[in-house]
MIROVEX-902877 format. One record per atom (N, C-alpha, C): x, y, z; residue in three letters; atom name. Coordinates in pm, whole numbers, padded with zeros to 5 digits, m for minus. Example, Ala and Ser with C-alpha at 12.3 -4.5 7.8 and 13.67 -1.06 7.14 Angstrom:
BEGIN
      xx      yy      zz  resn  name
   01319  m00569   00780   ALA     N
   01230  m00450   00780   ALA    CA
   01320  m00330   00780   ALA     C
   01285  m00225   00708   SER     N
   01367  m00106   00714   SER    CA
   01290   00003   00787   SER     C
This chain:
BEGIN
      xx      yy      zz  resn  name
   00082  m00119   00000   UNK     N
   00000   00000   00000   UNK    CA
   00087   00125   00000   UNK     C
   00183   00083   00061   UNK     N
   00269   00208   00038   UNK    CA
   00385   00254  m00064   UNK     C
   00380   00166  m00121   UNK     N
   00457   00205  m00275   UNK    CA
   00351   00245  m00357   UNK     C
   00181   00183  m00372   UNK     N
   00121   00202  m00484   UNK    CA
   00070   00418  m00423   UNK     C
   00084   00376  m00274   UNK     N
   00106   00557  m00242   UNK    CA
   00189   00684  m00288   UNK     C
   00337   00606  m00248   UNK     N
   00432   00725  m00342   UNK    CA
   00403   00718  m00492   UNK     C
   00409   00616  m00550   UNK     N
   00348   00570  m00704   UNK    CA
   00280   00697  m00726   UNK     C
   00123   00694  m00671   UNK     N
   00097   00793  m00729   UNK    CA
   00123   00970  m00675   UNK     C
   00132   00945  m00579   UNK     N
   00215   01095  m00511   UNK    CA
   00319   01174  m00625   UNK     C
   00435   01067  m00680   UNK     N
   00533   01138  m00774   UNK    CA
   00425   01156  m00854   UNK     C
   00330   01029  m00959   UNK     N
   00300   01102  m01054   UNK    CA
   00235   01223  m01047   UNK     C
   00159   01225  m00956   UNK     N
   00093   01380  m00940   UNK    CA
   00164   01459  m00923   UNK     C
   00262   01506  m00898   UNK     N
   00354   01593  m00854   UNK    CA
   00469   01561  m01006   UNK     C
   00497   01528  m01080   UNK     N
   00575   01480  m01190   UNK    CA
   00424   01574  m01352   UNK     C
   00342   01526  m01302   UNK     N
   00262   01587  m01383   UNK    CA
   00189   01773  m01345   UNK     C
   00183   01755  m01225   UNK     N
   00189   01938  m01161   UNK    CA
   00280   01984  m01246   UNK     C
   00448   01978  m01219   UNK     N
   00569   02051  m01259   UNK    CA
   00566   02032  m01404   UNK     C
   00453   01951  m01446   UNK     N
   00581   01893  m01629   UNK    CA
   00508   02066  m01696   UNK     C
   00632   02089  m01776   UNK     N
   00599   02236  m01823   UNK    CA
   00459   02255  m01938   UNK     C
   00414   02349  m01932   UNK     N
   00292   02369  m02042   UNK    CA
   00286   02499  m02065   UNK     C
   00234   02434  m02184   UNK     N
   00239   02703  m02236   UNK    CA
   00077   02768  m02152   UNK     C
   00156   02880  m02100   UNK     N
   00035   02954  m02033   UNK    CA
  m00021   03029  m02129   UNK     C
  m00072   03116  m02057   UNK     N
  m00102   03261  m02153   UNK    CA
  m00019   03318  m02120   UNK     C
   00051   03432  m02193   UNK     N
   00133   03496  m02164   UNK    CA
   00306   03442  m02133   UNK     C
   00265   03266  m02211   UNK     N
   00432   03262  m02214   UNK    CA
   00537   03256  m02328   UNK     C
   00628   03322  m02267   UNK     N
   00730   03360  m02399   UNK    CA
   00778   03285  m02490   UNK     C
   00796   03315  m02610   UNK     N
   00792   03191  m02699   UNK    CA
   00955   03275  m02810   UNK     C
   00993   03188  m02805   UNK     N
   01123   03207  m02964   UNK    CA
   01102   03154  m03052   UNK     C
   01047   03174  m03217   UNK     N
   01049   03136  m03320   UNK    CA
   01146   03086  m03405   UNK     C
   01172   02971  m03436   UNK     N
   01287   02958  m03509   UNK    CA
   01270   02868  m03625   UNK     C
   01313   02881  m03787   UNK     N
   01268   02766  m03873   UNK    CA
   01440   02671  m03872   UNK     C
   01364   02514  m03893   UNK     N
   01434   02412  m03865   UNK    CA
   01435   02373  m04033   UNK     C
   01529   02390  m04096   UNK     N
   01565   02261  m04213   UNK    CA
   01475   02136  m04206   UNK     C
   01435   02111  m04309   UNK     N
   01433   01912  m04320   UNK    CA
   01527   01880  m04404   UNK     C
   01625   01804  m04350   UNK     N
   01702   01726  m04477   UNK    CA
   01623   01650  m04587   UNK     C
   01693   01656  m04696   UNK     N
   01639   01600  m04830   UNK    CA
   01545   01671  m04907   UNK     C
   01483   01801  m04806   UNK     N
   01363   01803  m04910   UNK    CA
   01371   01947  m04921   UNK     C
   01284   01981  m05003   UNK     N
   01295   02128  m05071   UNK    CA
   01267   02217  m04952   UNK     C
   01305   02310  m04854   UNK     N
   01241   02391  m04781   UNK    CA
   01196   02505  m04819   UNK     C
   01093   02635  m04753   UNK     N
   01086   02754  m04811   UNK    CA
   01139   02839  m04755   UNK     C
   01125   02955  m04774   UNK     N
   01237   03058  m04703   UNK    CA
   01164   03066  m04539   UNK     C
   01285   03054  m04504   UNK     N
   01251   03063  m04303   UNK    CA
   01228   03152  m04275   UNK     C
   01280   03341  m04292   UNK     N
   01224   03425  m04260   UNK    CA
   01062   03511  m04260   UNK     C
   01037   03463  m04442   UNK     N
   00912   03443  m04456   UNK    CA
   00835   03345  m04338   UNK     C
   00834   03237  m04380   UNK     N
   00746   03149  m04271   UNK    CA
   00754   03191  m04138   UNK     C
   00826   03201  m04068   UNK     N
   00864   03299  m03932   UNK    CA
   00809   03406  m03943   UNK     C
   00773   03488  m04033   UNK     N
   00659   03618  m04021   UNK    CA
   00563   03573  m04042   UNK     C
   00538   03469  m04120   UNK     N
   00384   03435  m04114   UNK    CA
   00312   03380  m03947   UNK     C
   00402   03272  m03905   UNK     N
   00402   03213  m03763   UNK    CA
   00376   03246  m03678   UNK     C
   00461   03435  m03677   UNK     N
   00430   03547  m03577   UNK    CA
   00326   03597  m03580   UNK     C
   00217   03636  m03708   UNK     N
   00114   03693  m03725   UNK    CA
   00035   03629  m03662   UNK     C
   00044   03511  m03675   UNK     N
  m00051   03403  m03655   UNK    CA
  m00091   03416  m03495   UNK     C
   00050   03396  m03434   UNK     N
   00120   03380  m03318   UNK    CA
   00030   03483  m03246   UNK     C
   00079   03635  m03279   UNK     N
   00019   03732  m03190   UNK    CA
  m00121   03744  m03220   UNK     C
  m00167   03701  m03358   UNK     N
  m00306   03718  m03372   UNK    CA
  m00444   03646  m03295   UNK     C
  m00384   03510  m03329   UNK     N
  m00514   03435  m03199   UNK    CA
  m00435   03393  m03080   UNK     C
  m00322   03419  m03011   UNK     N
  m00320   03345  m02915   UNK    CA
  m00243   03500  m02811   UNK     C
  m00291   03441  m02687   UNK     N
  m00231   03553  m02608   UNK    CA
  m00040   03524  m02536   UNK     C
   00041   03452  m02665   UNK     N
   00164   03415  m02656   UNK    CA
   00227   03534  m02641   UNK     C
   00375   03582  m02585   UNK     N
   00395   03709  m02598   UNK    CA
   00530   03621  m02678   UNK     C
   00595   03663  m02777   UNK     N
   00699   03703  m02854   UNK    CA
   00815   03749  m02860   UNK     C
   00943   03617  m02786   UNK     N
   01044   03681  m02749   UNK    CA
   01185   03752  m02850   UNK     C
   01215   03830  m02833   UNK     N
   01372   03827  m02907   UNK    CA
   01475   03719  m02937   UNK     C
   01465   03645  m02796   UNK     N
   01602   03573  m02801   UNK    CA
   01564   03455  m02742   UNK     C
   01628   03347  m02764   UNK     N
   01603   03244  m02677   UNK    CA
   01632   03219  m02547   UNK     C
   01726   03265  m02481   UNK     N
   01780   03268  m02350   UNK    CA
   01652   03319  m02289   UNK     C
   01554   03471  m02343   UNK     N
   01491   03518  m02228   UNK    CA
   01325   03455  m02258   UNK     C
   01299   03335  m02364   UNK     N
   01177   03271  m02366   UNK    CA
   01203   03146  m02277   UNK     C
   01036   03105  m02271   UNK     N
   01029   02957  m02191   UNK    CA
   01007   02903  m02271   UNK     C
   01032   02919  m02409   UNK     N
   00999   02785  m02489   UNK    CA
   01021   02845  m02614   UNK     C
   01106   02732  m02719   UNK     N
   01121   02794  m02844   UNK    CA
   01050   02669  m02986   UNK     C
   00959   02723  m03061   UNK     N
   00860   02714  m03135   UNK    CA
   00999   02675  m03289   UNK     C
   00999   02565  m03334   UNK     N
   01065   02497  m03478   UNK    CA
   00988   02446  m03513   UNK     C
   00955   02561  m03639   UNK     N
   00865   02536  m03730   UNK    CA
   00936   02456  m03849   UNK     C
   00891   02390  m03915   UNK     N
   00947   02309  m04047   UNK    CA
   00834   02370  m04203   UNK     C
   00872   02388  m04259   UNK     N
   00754   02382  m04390   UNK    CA
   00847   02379  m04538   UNK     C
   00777   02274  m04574   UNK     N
   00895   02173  m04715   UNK    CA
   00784   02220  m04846   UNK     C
   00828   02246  m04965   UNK     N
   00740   02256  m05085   UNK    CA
   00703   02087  m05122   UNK     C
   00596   02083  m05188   UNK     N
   00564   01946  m05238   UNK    CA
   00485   02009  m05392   UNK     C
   00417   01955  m05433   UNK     N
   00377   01961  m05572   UNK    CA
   00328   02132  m05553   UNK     C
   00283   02162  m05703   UNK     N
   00293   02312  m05730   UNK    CA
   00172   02409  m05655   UNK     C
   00214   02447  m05545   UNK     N
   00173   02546  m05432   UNK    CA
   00163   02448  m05342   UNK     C
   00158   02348  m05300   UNK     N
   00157   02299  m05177   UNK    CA
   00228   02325  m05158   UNK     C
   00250   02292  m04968   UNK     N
   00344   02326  m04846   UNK    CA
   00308   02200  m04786   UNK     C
   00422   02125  m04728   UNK     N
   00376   02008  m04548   UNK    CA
   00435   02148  m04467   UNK     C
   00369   02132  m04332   UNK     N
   00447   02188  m04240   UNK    CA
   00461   02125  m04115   UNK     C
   00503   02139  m04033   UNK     N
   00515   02042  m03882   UNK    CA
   00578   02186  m03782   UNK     C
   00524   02151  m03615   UNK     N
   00526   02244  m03565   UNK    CA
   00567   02165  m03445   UNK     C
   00708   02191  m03353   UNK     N
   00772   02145  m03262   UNK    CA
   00767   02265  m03164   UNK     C
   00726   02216  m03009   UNK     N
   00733   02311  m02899   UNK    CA
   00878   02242  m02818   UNK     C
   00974   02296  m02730   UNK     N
   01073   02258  m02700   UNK    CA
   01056   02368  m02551   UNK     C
   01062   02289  m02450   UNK     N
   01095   02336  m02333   UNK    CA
   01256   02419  m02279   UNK     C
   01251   02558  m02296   UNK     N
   01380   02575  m02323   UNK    CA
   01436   02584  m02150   UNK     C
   01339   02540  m01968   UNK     N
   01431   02514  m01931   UNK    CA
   01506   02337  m01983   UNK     C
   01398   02230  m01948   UNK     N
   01469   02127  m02011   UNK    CA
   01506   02031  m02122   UNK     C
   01479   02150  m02227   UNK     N
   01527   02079  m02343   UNK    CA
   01440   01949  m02442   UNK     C
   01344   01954  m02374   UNK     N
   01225   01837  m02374   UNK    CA
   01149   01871  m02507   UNK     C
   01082   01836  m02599   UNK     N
   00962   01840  m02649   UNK    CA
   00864   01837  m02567   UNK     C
   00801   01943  m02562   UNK     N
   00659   01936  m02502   UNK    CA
   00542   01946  m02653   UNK     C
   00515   01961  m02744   UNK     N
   00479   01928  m02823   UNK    CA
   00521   01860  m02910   UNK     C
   00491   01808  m03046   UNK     N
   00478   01752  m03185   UNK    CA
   00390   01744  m03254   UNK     C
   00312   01834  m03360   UNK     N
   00267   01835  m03439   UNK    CA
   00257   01703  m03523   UNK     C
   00174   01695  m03607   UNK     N
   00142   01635  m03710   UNK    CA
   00169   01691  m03853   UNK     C
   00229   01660  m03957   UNK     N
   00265   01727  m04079   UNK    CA
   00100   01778  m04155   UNK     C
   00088   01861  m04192   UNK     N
  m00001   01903  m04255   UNK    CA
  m00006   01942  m04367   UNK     C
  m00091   01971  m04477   UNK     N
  m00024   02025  m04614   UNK    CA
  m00175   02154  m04597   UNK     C
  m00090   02203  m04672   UNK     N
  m00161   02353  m04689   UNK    CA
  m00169   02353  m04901   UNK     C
  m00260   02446  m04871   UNK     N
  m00287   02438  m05027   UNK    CA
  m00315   02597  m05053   UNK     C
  m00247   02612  m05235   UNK     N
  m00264   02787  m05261   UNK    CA
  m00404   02779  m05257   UNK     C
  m00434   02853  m05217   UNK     N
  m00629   02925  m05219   UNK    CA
  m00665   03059  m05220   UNK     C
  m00733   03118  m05243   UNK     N
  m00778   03219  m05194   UNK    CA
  m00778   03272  m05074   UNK     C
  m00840   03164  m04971   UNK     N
  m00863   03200  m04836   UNK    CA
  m00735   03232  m04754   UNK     C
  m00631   03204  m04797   UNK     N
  m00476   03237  m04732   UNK    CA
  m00414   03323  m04866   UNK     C
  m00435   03401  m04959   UNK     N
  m00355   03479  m05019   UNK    CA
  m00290   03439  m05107   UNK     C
  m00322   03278  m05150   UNK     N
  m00258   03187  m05243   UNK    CA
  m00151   03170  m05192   UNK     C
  m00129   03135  m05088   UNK     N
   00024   03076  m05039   UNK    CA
   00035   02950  m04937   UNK     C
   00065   02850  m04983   UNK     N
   00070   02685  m04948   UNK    CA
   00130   02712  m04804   UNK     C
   00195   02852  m04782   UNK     N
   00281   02832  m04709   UNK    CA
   00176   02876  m04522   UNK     C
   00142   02982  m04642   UNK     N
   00028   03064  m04516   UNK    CA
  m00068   02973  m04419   UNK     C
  m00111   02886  m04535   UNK     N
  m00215   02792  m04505   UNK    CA
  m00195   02681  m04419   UNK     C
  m00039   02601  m04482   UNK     N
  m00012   02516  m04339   UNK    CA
   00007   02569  m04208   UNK     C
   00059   02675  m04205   UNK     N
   00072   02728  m04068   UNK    CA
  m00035   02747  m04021   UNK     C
  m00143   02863  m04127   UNK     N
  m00266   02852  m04031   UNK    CA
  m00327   02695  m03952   UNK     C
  m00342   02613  m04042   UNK     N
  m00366   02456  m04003   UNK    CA
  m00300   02460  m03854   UNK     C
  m00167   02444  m03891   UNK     N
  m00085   02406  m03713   UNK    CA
  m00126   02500  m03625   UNK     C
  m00145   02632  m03636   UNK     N
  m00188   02706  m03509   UNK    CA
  m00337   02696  m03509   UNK     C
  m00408   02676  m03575   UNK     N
  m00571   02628  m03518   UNK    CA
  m00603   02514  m03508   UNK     C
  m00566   02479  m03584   UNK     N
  m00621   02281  m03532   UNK    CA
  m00529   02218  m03446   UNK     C
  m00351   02284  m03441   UNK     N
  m00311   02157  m03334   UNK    CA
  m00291   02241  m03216   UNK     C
  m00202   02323  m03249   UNK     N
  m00186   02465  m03129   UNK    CA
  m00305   02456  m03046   UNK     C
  m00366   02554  m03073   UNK     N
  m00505   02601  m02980   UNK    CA
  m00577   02508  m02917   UNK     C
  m00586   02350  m02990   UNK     N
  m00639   02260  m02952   UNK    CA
  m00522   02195  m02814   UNK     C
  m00458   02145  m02840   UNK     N
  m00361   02082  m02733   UNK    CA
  m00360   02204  m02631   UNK     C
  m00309   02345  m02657   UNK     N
  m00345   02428  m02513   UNK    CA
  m00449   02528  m02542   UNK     C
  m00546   02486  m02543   UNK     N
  m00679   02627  m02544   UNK    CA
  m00659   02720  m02459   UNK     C
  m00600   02723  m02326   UNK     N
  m00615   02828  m02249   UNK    CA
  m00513   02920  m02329   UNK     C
  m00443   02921  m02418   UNK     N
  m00352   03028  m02473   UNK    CA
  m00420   03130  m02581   UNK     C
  m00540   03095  m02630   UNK     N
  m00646   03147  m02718   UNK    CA
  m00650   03291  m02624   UNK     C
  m00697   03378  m02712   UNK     N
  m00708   03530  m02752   UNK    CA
  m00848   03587  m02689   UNK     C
């Protein structure tokens, strides 16, 4: 009885501390390469990310990585003509951890994003996986 006690004591206390994005926590943007495959320009996608970023969610937007709690590697690869995949990694910058992983998504030129494959996957990752996995960060 008293092991299945601490048992669950750590996990509760292992799951209290494990890190999660608040509102209002600082985030560093950064685009990650995929080897092998065509990527698009990182600075672009990184302004799109940010729009996104400050637009529905109440994330605040750091400079640097040292002074965020977490830094955001975004990926987005070209595939046939205007598609985009993109994938969206959260990284705990005190321990180094993944606290998220996305799912690859493809975005498509349309109208509704400005004709850009690129716009569109991102929107995808910040509304369907973002907001969903932490809602309390919503706007």
């Amino acid at each position: 009885m008293k092991t299945l006690s601490l048992l669950v004591l750590f996990t509760l206390s292992s799951l209290i501390t494990f890190a999660q994005l608040k509102p209002d926590s600082k985030v560093f943007l950064t685009f990650e390469q995929t080897q092998n495959e065509v990527n698009v320009d990182g600075d672009n996608a990184i302004a799109m990310l940010k729009e996104y970023i400050v637009g529905k969610t109440s994330l605040v937007i750091s400079e640097s990585k040292e002074s965020a709690d977490f830094t955001f590697q975004l990926r987005i690869i070209e595939k046939k003509i205007g598609n985009r995949r993109g994938k969206l990694d959260i990284i705990d910058n005190q321990t180094l951890t993944p606290i998220f992983e996305s799912k690859w998504v493809t975005g498509t030129s349309n109208a509704f994003y400005g004709y850009s494959g690129s716009r569109h996957a991102i929107g995808l990752l910040v509304k369907d996986q973002l907001i969903k996995a932490f809602p309390k960060t919503v706007k």
